[in-house]
Steps between C-alpha positions, in 0.01 A plus 500: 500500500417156453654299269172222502296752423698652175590162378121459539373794345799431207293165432206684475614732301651234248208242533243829369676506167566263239790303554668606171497829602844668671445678827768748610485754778600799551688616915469824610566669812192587699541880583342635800349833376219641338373412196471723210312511121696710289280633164690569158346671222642637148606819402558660216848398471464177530625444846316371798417765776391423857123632502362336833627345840276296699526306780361118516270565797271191562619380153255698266438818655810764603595841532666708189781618641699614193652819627679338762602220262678736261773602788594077523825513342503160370149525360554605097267862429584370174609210252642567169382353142851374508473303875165377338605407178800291690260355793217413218242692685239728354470827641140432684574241834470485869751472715479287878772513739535626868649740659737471789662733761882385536575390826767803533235798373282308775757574789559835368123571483490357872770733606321812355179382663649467844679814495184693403346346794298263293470083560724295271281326201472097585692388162547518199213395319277774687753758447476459146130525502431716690767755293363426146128546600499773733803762507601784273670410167839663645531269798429175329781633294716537803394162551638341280283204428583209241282348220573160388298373236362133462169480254502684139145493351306601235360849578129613357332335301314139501805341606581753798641360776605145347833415440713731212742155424467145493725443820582632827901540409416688243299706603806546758730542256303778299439698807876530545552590132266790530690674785273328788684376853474161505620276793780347410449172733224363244583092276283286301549179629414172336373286798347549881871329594658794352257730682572383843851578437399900436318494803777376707740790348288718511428517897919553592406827276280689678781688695646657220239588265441811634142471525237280646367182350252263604531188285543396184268457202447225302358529176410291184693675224281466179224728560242247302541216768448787765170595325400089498608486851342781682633719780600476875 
């Protein structure tokens, strides 16, 4: 990274607002999988079941790929009234995360591809893909892929697909409430100072996480200033 550049984009950032206005962000790990929409929709008891998986594809178009996304142990089939009651979520949202391979399913997948005379899958990233789009419901299980969620939004509606809360952390905070995986290396931070310093802990990590990253995410917390400021 360069340090210019986010103390640059930090001014930007601060000079777009009004100056009476608090700006916090929001660190996050940058996994190196695929990303995934998760849909929610009521039933009859009042929970929240898992109706539709898709993936992100170009960013508006995917593939449904629910049935494979039901044998992801970390991804909830359902959330009680209870869990939603306690997270403050209604029983209608979406869901975004991604979904990683760990790096030792990966060499076990590799290991089972070489001695079935097949080539060894490039990394991670691909492995996942490739398992939750194309193969049979009982290998992904055997796969054993990961979910970690990072967006909670409104589900249908006019508001589908905007922010459920009024901050980042929170929405953070209400996904882990509700029974969702959340990665645990996620801080609001105050200042781009404080930032800099999660970046530089965050690189000795990468050896034992388990699983791939590629960066780290910076985000403005308070999902109205996101809205005002745009995205990428």
């Amino acid at each position: 990274y360069n340090e210019a550049e986010l103390r640059a984009w930090d001014q930007r950032v601060r000079d777009a607002l009004p100056s009476t206005e608090r700006v916090r962000y929001v660190c996050e790990l940058k996994l190196d999988g695929l990303s995934l929409a998760l849909h929610y929709a009521p039933a009859a008891d009042g929970s929240a079941q898992l109706r539709r998986g898709l993936t992100r594809g170009d960013g508006t178009i995917g593939e449904d790929v629910t049935t494979n996304v039901r044998t992801i142990r970390s991804v909830p089939l359902r959330v009680s009234a209870a869990k939603l009651k306690a997270a403050g979520m209604p029983a209608n949202f979406e869901v975004r995360g991604e979904v990683v391979l760990p790096q030792a399913a990966f060499v076990k997948m590799n290991e089972q591809r070489v001695a079935q005379g097949l080539a060894p899958a490039v990394n991670p990233r691909n492995a996942a893909a490739g398992t939750i789009r194309t193969l049979e419901p009982n290998i992904v299980a055997q796969r054993r892929l990961d979910f970690y969620a990072y967006f909670l939004l409104h589900g249908e509606g006019e508001k589908a697909g905007e922010f459920l809360l009024p901050t980042q952390s929170g929405g953070l905070e209400a996904l882990r409430t509700a029974g969702f995986r959340v990665n645990p290396h996620a801080t609001t931070l105050d200042s781009i100072d404080e930032a800099l310093k999660f970046i530089e802990k965050a690189e000795p990590l990468r050896d034992s996480l388990g699983y791939e990253i590629d960066g780290v995410v910076i985000k403005v917390d308070a999902s109205v200033q996101q809205r005002r400021l745009g995205f990428t």
